[in-house]
N, C-alpha and C positions, 0 to 999 in steps of 0.2 A: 328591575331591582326596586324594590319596596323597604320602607324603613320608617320608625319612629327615632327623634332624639330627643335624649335624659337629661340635658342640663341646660336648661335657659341663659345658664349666662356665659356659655358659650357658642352658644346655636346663632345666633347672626355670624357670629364670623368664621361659622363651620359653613353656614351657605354658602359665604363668599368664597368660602376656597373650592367646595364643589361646585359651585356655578364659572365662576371663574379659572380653577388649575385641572381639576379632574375633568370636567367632560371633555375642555380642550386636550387636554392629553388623551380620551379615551377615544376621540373622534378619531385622531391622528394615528390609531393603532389600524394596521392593514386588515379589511376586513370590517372593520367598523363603515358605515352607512351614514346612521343619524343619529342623534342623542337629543334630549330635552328633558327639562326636570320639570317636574309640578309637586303642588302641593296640596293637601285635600282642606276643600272648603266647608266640610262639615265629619263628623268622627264615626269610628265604627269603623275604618278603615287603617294603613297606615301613614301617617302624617304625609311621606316624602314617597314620589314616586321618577324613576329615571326610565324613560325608555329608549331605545336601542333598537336600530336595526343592524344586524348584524352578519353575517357568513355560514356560522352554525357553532358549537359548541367547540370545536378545536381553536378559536379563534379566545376564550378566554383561558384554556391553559396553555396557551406559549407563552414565550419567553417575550416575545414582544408587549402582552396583554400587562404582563408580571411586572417588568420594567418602568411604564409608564403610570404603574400605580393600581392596575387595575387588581379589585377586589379585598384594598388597603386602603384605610381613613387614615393614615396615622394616627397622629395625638388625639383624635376623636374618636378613634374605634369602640375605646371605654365607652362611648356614650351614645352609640350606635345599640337601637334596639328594636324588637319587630321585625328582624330585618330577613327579608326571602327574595328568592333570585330564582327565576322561569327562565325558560328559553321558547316561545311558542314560536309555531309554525300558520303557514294559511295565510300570512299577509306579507307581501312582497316588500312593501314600507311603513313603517308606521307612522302615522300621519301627522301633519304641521301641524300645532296648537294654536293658533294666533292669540296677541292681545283682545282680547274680550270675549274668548270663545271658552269653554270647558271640554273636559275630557271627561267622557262619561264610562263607566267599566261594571259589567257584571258578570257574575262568577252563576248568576242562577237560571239565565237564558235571554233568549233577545228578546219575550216581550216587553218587560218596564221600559226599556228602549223605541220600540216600537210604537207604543203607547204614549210616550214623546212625539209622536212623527216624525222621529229617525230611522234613519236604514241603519244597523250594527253590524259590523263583519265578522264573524265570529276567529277563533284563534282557539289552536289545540297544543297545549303541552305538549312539547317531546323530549325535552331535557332536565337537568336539576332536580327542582324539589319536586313538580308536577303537578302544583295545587298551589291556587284550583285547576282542574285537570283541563275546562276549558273557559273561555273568556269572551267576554261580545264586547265590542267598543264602537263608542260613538264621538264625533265633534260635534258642536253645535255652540251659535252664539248663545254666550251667557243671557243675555237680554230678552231673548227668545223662550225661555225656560220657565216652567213654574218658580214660585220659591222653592229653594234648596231646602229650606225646612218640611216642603210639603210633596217633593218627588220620593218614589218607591224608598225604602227602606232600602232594599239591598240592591243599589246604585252608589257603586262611588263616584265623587264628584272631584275633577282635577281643575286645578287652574295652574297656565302655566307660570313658571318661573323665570324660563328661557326661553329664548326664540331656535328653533329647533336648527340644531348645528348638521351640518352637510359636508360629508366628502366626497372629493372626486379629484383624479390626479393629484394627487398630493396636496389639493385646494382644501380649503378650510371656507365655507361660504353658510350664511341662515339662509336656509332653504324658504324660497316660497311656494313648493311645491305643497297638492292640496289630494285629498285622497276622500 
């Protein structure tokens, strides 16, 4: 899920509720994997990004998904914009973000990626909106990076917001798993 938000002087404490009541609640939905939110360190992209691993696309219209808030801001929704939602395939989990590392994402192939001397896994749409139809992503520590002002144009750059939340048996645990 992808999104920009409309109103500054609401926006810290619409983080706080999606970092803090929605991913816990969304982690907790049967089916859900992992969650982590980021935010983009430079523009051209959209501001907020949640990733999800998931089960597949009947997992966000049940009744369970629906219940625990998913695919509702509430009182924020007004001010929810930008906002697109994928469902890709090709990556069994998506990966931990750690403190100091980036999330790198391109919609126009793996070499900017590459070019970095990262490995990208690539990722294909199969559900929702479908675009971009596919996706290469990378981790890498921040510190390692050129400047963000001076990597590829069509690179978006994440940092996270969260420490990437993890289920299993009904556990709730930050994953330190690494992909």
């Amino acid at each position: 899920m992808e999104c920009s938000f409309a109103d500054p002087a609401s926006e810290a404490e619409w983080n706080d509720f999606y970092s803090k009541n929605k991913l816990p609640a969304l982690i907790s939905v049967s089916g859900f994997h992992t969650s982590q939110r980021f935010k983009a360190l430079r523009g051209g992209c959209p501001v907020y990004l949640a990733l999800h691993t998931i089960d597949g696309l009947d997992i966000l219209t049940g009744e369970e998904y629906r219940k625990k808030g998913g695919g509702n801001f509430a009182r924020w929704q007004q001010h929810i914009t930008d906002w697109h939602r994928n469902l890709y395939g090709s990556l069994d989990r998506a990966p931990a973000v750690r403190d100091g590392e980036v999330l790198l994402l391109s919609a126009t192939g793996p070499d900017p990626l590459i070019q970095l001397g990262l490995d990208p896994s690539a990722m294909q749409a199969v559900e929702l909106e479908k675009c971009p139809e596919r996706r290469w992503l990378a981790t890498a520590p921040r510190d390692g990076l050129p400047d963000i002002a001076n990597m590829p144009d069509d690179l978006d750059v994440y940092a996270p917001m969260t420490p990437q939340l993890t289920s299993g048996d009904g556990v709730i645990s930050h994953s330190a798993r690494r992909f």
